[in-house]
VOMARNU-319955 format. One line per 4 residues: their letters; for each residue x, y, z of C-alpha. Coordinates in Angstrom, 1 decimal, m for minus. Layout:
BEGIN
A> X,Y,Z; ...
//
This chain:
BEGIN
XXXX> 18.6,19.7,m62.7; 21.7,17.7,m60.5; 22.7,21.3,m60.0; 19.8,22.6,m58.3
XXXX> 19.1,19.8,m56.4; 22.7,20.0,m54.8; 22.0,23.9,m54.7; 18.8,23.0,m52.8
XXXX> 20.6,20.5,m50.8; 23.4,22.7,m49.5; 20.9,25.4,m48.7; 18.6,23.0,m46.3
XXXX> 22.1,21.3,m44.6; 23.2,25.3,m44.4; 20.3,26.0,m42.6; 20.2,23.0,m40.3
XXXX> 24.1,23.9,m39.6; 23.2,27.6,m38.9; 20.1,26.5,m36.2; 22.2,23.8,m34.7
XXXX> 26.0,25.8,m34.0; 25.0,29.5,m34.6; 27.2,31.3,m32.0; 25.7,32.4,m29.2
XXXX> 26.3,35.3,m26.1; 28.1,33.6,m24.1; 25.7,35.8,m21.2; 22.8,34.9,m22.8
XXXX> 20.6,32.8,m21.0; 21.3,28.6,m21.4; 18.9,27.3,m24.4; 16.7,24.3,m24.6
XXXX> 19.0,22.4,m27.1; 16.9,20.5,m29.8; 17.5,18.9,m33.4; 14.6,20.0,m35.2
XXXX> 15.4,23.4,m37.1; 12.4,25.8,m36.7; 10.1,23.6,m34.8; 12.8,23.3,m32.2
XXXX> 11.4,22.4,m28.6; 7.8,22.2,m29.9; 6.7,19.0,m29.9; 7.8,18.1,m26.3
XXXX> 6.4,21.8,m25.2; 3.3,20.8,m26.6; 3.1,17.4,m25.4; 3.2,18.5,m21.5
XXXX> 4.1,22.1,m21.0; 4.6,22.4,m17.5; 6.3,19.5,m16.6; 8.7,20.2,m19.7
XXXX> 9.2,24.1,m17.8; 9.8,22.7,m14.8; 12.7,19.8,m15.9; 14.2,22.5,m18.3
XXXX> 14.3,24.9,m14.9; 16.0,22.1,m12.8; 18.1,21.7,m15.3; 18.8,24.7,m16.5
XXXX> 18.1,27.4,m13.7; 15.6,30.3,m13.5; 16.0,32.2,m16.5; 16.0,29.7,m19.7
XXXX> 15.4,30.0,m23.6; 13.2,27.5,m25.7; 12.9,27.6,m29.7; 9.6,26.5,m30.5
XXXX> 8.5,27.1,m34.4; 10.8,29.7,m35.3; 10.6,31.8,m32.1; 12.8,32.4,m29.3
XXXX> 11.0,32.3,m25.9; 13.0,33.0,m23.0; 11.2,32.0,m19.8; 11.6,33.3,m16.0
XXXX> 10.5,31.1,m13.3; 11.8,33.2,m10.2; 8.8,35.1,m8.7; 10.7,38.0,m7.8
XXXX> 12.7,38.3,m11.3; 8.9,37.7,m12.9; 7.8,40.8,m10.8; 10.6,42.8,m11.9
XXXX> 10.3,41.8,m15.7; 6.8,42.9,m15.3; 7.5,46.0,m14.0; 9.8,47.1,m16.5
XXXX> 9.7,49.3,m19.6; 11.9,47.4,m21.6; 9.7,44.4,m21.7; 6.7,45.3,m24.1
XXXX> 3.1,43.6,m23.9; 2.0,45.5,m27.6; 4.7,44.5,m29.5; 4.3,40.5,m28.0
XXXX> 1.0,40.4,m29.9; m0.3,40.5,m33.3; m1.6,43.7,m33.6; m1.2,47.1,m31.8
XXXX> m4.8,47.3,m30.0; m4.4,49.6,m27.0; m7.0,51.9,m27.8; m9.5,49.0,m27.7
XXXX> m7.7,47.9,m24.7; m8.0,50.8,m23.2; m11.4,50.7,m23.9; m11.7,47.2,m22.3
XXXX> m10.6,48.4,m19.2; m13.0,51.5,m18.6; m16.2,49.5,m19.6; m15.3,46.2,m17.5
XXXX> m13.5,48.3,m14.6; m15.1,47.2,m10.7; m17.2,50.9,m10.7; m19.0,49.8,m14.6
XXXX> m19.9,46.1,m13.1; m23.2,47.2,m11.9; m24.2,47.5,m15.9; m23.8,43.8,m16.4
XXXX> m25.1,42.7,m13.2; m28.9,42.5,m14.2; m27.7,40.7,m17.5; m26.0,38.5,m16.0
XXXX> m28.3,37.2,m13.6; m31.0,36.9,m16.0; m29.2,34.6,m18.2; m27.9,32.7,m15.6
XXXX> m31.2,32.0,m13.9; m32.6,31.0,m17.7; m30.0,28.6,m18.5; m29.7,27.1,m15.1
XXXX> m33.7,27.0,m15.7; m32.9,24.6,m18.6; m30.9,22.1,m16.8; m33.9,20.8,m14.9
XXXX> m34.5,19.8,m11.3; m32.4,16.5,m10.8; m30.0,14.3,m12.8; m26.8,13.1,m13.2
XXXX> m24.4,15.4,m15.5; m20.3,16.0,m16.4; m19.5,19.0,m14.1; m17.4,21.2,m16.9
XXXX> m20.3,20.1,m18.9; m22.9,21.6,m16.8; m20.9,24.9,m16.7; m20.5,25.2,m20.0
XXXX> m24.0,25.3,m21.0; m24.6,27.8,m18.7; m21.7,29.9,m19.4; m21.7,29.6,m23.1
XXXX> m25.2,31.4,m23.9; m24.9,33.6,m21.0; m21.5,35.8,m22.2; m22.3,35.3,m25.9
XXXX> m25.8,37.4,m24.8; m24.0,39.5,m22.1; m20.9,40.6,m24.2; m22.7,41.1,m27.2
XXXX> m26.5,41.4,m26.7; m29.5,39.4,m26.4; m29.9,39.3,m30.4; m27.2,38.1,m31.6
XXXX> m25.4,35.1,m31.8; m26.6,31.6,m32.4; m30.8,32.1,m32.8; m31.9,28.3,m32.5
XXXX> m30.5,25.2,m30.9; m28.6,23.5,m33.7; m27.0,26.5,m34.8; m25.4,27.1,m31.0
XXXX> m24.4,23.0,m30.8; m22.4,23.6,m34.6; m20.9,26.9,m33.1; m20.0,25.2,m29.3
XXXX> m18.3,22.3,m31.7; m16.4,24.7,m33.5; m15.3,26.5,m30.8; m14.6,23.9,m28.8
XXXX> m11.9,22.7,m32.0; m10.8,26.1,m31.7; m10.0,26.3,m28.5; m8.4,22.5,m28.4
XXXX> m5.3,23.6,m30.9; m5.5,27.5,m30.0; m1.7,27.4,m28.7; m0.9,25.9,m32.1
XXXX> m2.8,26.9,m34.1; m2.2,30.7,m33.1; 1.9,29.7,m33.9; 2.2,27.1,m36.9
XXXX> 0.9,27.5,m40.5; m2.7,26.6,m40.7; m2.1,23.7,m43.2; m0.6,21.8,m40.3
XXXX> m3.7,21.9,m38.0; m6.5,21.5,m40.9; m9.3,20.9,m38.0; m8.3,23.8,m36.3
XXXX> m8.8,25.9,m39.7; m11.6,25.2,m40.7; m13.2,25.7,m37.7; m11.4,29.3,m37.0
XXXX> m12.7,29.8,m40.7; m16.4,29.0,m40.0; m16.0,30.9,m36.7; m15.1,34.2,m38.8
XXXX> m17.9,33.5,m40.8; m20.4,33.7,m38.5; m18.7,36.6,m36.5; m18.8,38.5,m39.5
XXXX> m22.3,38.3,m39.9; m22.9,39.1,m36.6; m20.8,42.1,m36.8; m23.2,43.0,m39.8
XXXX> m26.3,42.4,m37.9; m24.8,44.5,m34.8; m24.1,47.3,m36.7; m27.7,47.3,m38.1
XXXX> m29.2,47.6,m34.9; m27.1,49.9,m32.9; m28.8,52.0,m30.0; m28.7,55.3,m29.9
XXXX> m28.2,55.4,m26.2; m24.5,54.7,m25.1; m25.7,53.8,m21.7; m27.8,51.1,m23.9
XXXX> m25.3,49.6,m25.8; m23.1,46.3,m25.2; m19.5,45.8,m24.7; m19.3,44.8,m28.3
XXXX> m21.1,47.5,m29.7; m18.8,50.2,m27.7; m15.6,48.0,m29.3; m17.5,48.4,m33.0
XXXX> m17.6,52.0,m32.4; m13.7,52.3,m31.3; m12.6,50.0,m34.0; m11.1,51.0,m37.2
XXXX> m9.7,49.1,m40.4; m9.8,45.7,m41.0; m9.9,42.7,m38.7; m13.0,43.3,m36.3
XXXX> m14.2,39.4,m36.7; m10.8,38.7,m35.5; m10.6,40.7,m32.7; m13.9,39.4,m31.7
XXXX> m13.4,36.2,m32.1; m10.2,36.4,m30.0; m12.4,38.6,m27.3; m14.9,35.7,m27.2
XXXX> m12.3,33.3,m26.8; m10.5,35.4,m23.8; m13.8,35.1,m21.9; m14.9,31.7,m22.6
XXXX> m11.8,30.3,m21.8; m10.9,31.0,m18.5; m15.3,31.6,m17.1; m15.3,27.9,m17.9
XXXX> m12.3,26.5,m16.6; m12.7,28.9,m13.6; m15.9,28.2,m12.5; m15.5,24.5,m12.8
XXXX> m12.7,24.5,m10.5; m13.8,26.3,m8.4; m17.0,24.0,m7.9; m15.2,21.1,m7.9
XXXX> m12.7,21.8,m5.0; m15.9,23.6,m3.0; m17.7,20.1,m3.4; m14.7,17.8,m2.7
XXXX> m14.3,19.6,0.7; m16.8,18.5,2.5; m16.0,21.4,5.5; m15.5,23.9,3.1
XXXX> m18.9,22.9,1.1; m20.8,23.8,3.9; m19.3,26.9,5.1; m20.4,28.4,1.9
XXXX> m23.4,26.9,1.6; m24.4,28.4,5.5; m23.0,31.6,3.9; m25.2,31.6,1.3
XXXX> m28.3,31.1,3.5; m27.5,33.7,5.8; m27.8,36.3,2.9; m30.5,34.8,0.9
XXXX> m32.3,32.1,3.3; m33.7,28.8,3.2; m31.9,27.1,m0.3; m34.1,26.2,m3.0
XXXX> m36.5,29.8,m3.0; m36.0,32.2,m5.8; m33.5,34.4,m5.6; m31.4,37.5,m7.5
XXXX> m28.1,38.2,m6.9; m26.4,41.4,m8.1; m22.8,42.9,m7.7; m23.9,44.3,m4.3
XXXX> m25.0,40.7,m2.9; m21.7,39.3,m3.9; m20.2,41.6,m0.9; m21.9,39.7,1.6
XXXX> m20.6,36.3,m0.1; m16.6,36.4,0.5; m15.6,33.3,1.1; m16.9,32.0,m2.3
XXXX> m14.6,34.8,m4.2; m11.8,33.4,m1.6; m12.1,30.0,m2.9; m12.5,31.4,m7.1
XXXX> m9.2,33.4,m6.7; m7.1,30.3,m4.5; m9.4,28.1,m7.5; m7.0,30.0,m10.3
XXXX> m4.2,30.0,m8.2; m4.1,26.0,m8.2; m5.3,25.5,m12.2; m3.8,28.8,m13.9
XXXX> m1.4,27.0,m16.7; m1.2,29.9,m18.9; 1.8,32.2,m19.7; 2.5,36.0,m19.6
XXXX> 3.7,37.1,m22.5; 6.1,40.4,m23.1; 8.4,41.0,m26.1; 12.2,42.2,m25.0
XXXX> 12.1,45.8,m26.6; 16.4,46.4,m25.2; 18.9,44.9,m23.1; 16.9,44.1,m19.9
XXXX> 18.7,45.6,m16.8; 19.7,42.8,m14.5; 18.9,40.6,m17.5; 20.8,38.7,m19.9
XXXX> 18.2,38.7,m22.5; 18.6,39.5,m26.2; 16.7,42.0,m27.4; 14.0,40.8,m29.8
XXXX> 13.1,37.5,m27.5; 9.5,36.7,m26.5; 9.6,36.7,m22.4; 7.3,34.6,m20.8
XXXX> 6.3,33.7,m16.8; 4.3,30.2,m16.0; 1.9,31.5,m13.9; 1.3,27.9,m12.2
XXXX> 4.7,27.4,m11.2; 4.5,31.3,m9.6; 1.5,30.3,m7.7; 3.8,26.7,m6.1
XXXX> 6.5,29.3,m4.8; 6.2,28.6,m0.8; 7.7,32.0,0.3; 4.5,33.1,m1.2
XXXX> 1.6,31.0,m0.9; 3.2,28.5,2.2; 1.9,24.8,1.4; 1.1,25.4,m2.2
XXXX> m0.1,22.8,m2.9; m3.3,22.5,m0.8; m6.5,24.3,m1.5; m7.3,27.1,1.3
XXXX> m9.9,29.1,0.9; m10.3,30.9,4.2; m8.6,34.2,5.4; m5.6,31.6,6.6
XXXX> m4.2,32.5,2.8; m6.1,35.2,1.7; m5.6,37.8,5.1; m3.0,39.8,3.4
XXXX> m5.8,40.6,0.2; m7.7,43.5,0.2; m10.9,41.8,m1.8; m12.9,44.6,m1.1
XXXX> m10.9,47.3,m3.1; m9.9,44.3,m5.6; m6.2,43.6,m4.5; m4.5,40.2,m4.6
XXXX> m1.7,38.8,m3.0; 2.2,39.6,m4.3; 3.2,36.3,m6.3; m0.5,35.9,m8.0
XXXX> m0.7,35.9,m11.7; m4.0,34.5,m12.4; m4.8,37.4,m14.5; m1.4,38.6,m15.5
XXXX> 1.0,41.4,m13.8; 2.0,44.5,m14.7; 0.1,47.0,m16.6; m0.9,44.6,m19.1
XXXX> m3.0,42.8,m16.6; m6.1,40.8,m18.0; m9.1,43.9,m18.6; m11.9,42.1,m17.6
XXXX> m10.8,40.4,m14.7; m13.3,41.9,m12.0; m16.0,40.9,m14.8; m14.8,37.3,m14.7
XXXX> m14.9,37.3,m11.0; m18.1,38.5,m11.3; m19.7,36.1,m13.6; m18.5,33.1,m11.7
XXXX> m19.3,34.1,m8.2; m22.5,34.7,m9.8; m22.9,31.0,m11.2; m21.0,29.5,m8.3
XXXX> m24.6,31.0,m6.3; m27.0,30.2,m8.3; m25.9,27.0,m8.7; m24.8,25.6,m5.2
XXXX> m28.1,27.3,m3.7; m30.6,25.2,m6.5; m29.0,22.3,m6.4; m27.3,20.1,m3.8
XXXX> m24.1,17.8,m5.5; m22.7,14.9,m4.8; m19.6,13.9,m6.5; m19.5,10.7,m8.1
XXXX> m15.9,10.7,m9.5; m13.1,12.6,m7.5; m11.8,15.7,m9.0; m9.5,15.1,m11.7
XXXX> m5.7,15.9,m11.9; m5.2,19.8,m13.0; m4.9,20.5,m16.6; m1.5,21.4,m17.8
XXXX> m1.8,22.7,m21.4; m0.4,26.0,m22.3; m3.3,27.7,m22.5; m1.3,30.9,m23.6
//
């Protein structure tokens, strides 16, 4: 027993050596030094993400590698090396994630592409104007809050149709609370054995559940008609093996995720500018008249309506804490980056480079930063990364666009806001 326990012993101080001093390139890129075999940089990383990039890049220059729970992650915070890594072919987006889904992808794409938005349009709007329906006349009520209820019910019908999904009140308030825990510890929870984050695993457990049955349920009523059908049901059709609760429940996530956050900021720097508040809301009334009528808005309306898509895309430039994510297939050329690494880009210290976006940090929503953008063929400015770069790009970005521009309407033309709290400081979580 003595023997195995010194055995044992030697093995765990073997492996604590081996994290701590294992040789290294000396042209590899500097490392994030930590104590903590396998969890490595995690807990600080976790604990404020961005701020910890940003001291590790003063300290440590533009191109720097983190451990964080058994994983190498070497990040790029140069806009012009991030544009080049992008580019590349040696930098793969399919082999950074789970599975290989670029058929479904693909798939993605082609349904939620700017010439398909038309197909969701009518949805759209009819959800919206029910939910918003709900909220009342008057009151006084959290801003993300407010968008949330609204945005919640409406892709859940849109995405995967109008009979499926929560059916009664109670049911949706269990699923939003699940989700919500879900979403909380997703960066985690996507990383670390589950039995560290028990919260976070029961809930992505119920969450399968109930996907799986609506799988089921879909799959029982599936239209003959492909122009009939819903995003979802074209995915079912594509999708082959095991896993399709999974890949919906990540799908779900993708669009929840950043239609809340988006539309929320991009509400509450439209109503904390007092100028730029009514600008837009003169815009608005120009196209659809006196505020407080009935209205619809489709994909064509939105045309008319620029200076709201202005302020959602500078919105995501200012609040986009994610990170791109592309494994290093081979040596990198003009890199010094093992092959094997996970590469990843901050979008929201891109989006603070001045020789891109001059005064970064200050919220302009007029043609002062957004000139150079074509908006009506659906190009951005170099240096944004909202949705991604590359040709890994987010799929249904022009859909997200959409669907808050959409709400952004609605909403500023029912209701008139005042602000009773001032907009709170950005959120810096991963949100990977």
């Amino acid at each position: 027993m003595d023997i195995d326990v010194t055995v044992l012993l030697c093995l765990v101080l073997g492996l604590i050596m081996y994290f701590l001093f294992q040789p290294r390139n000396p042209n590899s890129p500097p490392c994030v030094s930590s104590w903590i075999p396998w969890f490595g940089a995690a807990f600080q990383f976790g604990k404020a993400p961005l701020e910890f990039l940003e001291q590790a890049r003063i300290k440590h220059g533009p191109v720097f590698t983190v451990y964080i729970l058994g994983n190498r992650l070497t990040f790029v915070a140069e806009t012009e090396d991030a544009l080049e890594l992008l580019r590349t072919k040696e930098a793969d987006f399919d082999e950074a994630v789970m599975q290989n889904l670029f058929l479904i992808f693909k798939l993605i794409v082609r349904q939620l592409s700017p010439s398909n938005l038309h197909q969701f349009s009518e949805t759209l709007w009819d959800e919206f104007h029910e939910h918003v329906d709900h909220l009342g006349k008057e009151g006084t009520e959290d801003l993300n809050e407010l968008v949330r209820q609204v945005m919640f019910p409406t892709i859940m019908k849109t995405l995967f149709g109008k009979s499926f999904g929560p059916t009664n009140k109670s049911r949706t308030e269990e699923f939003e609370r699940h989700f919500q825990n879900f979403d909380d510890e997703f960066e985690f929870g996507s990383q670390m054995p589950e039995f560290f984050l028990r919260k976070w695993s029961k809930s992505k457990t119920w969450l399968l559940t109930e996907f799986e049955r609506i799988v089921t349920d879909i799959k029982k009523h599936k239209p003959s008609e492909s122009d009939s059908k819903t995003l979802v049901q074209h995915v079912l059709d594509n999708f082959h093996g095991n896993g399709v609760a999974n890949f919906l429940l990540l799908l779900f996530w993708a669009s929840q995720v950043n239609a809340v956050s988006g539309a929320f900021w991009t509400l509450a720097f439209i109503l904390s500018h007092p100028s730029i508040y009514k600008n837009i809301m003169e815009e608005i009334v120009s196209v659809y008249g006196k505020a407080g009528n009935k209205i619809e808005v489709f994909e064509d309306d939105l045309r008319k309506l620029p200076s709201i898509k202005q302020c959602i895309l500078e919105a995501l430039r200012l609040t986009s804490p994610g990170v791109i994510m592309r494994k290093a297939m081979k040596p990198i050329k003009n890199f010094v980056i093992p092959p094997g690494d996970l590469l990843l880009v901050s979008p929201y210290w891109m989006h603070r480079n001045p020789k891109y976006f001059p005064e970064p940090e200050i919220f302009k929503w007029s043609h002062d930063r957004w000139k150079e953008a074509n908006l009506e063929k659906n190009a951005f400015l170099d240096g944004y990364f909202a949705f991604g770069g590359g040709k890994n790009r987010c799929p249904g970005r022009w859909f997200s666009i959409m669907e808050t521009h959409m709400l952004v309407v609605i909403l500023l033309y029912k209701y008139q806001f005042t602000l009773l709290d001032p907009v709170p400081k950005q959120v810096t979580s991963a949100g990977i």
